[in-house]
C-alpha positions, 0 to 999 in steps of 0.5 A: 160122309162127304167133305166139300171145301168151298172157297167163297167171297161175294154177294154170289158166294153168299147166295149160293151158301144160302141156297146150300142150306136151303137145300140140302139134305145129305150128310155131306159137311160144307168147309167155307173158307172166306174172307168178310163175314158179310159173306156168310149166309143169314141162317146158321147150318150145323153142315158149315164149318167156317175158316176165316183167313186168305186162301191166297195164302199157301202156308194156311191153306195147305194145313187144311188140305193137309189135315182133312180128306175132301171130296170135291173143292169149290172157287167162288171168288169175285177176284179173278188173282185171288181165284188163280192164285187160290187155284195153284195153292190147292194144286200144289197140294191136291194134284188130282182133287176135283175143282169146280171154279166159278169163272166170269173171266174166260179162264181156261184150265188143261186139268181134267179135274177141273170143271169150269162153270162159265157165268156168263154162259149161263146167263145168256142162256137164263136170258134167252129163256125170256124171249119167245120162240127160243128153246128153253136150256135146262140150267141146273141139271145135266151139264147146263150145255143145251143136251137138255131142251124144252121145246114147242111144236107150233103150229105148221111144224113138219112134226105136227100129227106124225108118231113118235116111232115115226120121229127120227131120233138120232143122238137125241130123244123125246123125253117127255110131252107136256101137253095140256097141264098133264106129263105124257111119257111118250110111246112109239104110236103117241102122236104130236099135236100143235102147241105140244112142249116137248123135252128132248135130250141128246147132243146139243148140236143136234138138239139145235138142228131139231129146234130149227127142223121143228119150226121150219113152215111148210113152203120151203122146199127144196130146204132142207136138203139145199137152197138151188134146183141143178140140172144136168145138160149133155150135149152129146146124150141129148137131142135139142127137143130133150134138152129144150124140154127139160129146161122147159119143166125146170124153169117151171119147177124154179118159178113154182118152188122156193128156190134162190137159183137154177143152175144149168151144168152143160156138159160137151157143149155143142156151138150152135143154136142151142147153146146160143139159147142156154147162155141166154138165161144167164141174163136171168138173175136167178139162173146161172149156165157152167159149161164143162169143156174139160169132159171131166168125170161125172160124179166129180162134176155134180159132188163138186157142184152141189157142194159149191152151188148149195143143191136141194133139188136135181132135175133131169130125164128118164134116160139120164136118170137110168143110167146115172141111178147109183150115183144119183142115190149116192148124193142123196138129195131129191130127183125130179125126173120129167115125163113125157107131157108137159109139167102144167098138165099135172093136177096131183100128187100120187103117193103108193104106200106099202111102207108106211113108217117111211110114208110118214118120216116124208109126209111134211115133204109131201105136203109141203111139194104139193103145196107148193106146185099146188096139187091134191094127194092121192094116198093108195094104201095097197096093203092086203091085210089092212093092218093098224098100220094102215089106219095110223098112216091115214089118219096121220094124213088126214090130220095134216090135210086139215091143218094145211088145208091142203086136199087128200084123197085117200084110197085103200084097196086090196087089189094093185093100183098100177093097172088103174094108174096105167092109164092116167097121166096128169100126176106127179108121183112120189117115191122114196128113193131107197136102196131096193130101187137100185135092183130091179130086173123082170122078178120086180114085176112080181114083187108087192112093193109097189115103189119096186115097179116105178120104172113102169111109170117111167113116161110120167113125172117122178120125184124120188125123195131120199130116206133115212133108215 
């Protein structure tokens, strides 16, 4: 049998009796120690046993620590001396009994057995759970810090239509969905609908950045990965027409896409015309020229950069792309690398998919480029054996292209689409940008995994979308 000493006073203390005997049904025997009778709850329990004195007063409180053995103690107090003066009475006493103390002071305590419940955080969050759009805080289970969330999947949420195993989850998990009055314990093909709640639990630092994610609205590319689109310039590496040309698709992509700046990083600057006309586009608001005099390392450069400009989107061409791949797939952000006809000429999005759990991950990032270039999708499911995965990874694509309004074409076939691509050239080709691309030599010609054989394309524009495995 359990023996909890609750120190009470207040209109609060009162409640939380009443509640205690509302509640609960264990074998568990309440010690109320207060001060004014008006304290005590209406109903008698036969599970409180009451002390009327001042628990300030160390000689009466210690008698009753002394004689009976408790589990736990409880501060409700409404004055915060009588709380602390209280608190080191049962210290002197009960070095290690565990304490919860009700606090609405911003006490702080360097005693691992001491648990402050902050009111006034609780209340904030029982507040907030009235205004709309917010995410609910479970408020009398777990720790009461947000690693136990409720929240609605709206309309235009990069998670609508997509697979639960498709949903990364790390430090936190989808717990439940409640859809339509009815529990749903969610398994790895259960697909999340518009105006789904959904109960998540993990860290609450993460569980906030999930929130944010699942509300984020297509068009906001190059979100989340940064706010800026970055170009690298070598002076020396290219010729004039180069580098004209990629400032050209730039500025393109800038005007298209919702990013705030374009930033231009010149490294060994050549006077001379061409270096005349770059600093001219600092007369743009949204573009900003960095000469590097210095020739500093590379690497160095575009960390720092990124880091200070706040880069979402790296834009470049293939033979900076080639010789700059490890590094590029080490920043981790998107590389839009140009081809060889202009930007304007492109009408949609091809997508090669042999992989479909990552095809999925992406696909609110595909649509919301295509969006926002204003281009069709091109599907190529290329797999043999059409297997389940096939069909899960079209319907998860059909289901977005109805919602978004946004034009999918989805071809299956079980013969190689990279002949049939070699002779077109008005699209933009996604891939994810995961470690296999790092290797390629003459056995990728062979290999099935059609992203391997991107370099075949290499004459045509790519955008290389990072992955997390």
């Amino acid at each position: 049998m359990k023996r909890v000493l609750i120190i009470a006073d207040g209109t609060i203390a009162k409640t939380f009796l009443e509640r205690i005997s509302d509640l609960d049904a264990s074998d568990t025997i309440y010690h109320i120690v207060y001060y004014k009778s008006s304290t005590l709850p209406e109903k008698k329990s036969n599970k409180f046993i009451y002390y009327s004195f001042d628990p300030t007063s160390f000689i009466k409180l210690s008698m009753l620590l002394e004689d009976i053995e408790f589990y736990q103690a409880m501060l409700v107090l409404g004055n915060k001396i009588d709380l602390l003066s209280t608190y080191d009475n049962i210290r002197q006493v009960s070095p290690i009994l565990s304490i919860f103390v009700f606090d609405k002071w911003g006490i702080s305590f360097e005693d691992k057995n001491t648990t402050v419940i902050d009111v006034n955080e609780r209340y904030a969050n029982i507040l907030s759970n009235y205004l709309p759009d917010i995410p609910l805080f479970a408020q009398n289970i777990g720790l009461g810090l947000g690693e136990i969330m409720e929240f609605k999947i709206p309309f235009g949420s990069a998670y609508v239509y997509r697979h639960i195993g498709n949903v990364e989850q790390k430090r936190w998990r989808i717990a439940a969905i409640f859809r339509e009055q009815k529990v749903i314990l969610p398994q790895p093909k259960t697909m999340l609908l518009p105006n789904d709640n959904i109960l998540a639990v993990g860290n609450p630092n993460v569980l906030k950045g999930v929130y944010k994610s699942i509300n984020r609205q297509f068009g906001q590319f190059p979100l989340p990965y940064g706010e800026n689109i970055y170009v690298v310039l070598d002076m020396v590496e290219m010729n004039a027409t180069q580098i004209e040309k990629l400032c050209n698709d730039a500025m393109l992509l800038h005007a298209n896409l919702n990013s705030k700046k374009l930033i231009f990083r010149i490294l060994n600057p050549t006077y001379g015309k061409t270096l005349d006309k770059l600093k001219s586009y600092q007369q743009s608001t949204s573009m900003e020229i960095v000469l590097d005099f210095l020739s500093q390392d590379l690497e160095v450069i575009m960390l720092q950069d990124i880091s200070q400009y706040y880069v979402g989107l790296i834009v470049t061409n293939r033979n900076f792309f080639k010789e700059h791949i490890k590094l590029l797939y080490k920043i981790h952000l998107p590389v839009f690398k140009i081809g060889d006809e202009g930007l304007f000429q492109i009408k949609h999005t091809v997508v090669l998919n042999r992989n479909s759990e990552k095809v999925e991950q992406l696909s609110s990032m595909i649509f919301d480029i295509a969006s926002q270039l204003h281009l069709d999708i091109s599907l190529i499911e290329f797999e043999p054996d059409m297997d389940d995965e096939c069909v899960k990874i079209a319907e998860h694509f059909e289901n977005l292209s109805k919602l978004f309004e946004e034009k999918v074409r989805i071809i299956k076939t079980r013969k190689n689409p990279i002949r049939t691509l070699m002779h077109e050239d008005d699209y933009l080709q996604l891939i994810v940008f995961d470690k296999k691309l790092l290797h390629t030599g003459w056995l990728s010609f062979l290999s099935t995994n059609l992203e391997q054989q991107y370099f075949r394309f290499f004459d045509r524009h790519q955008l290389f979308l990072p992955y997390e495995s």
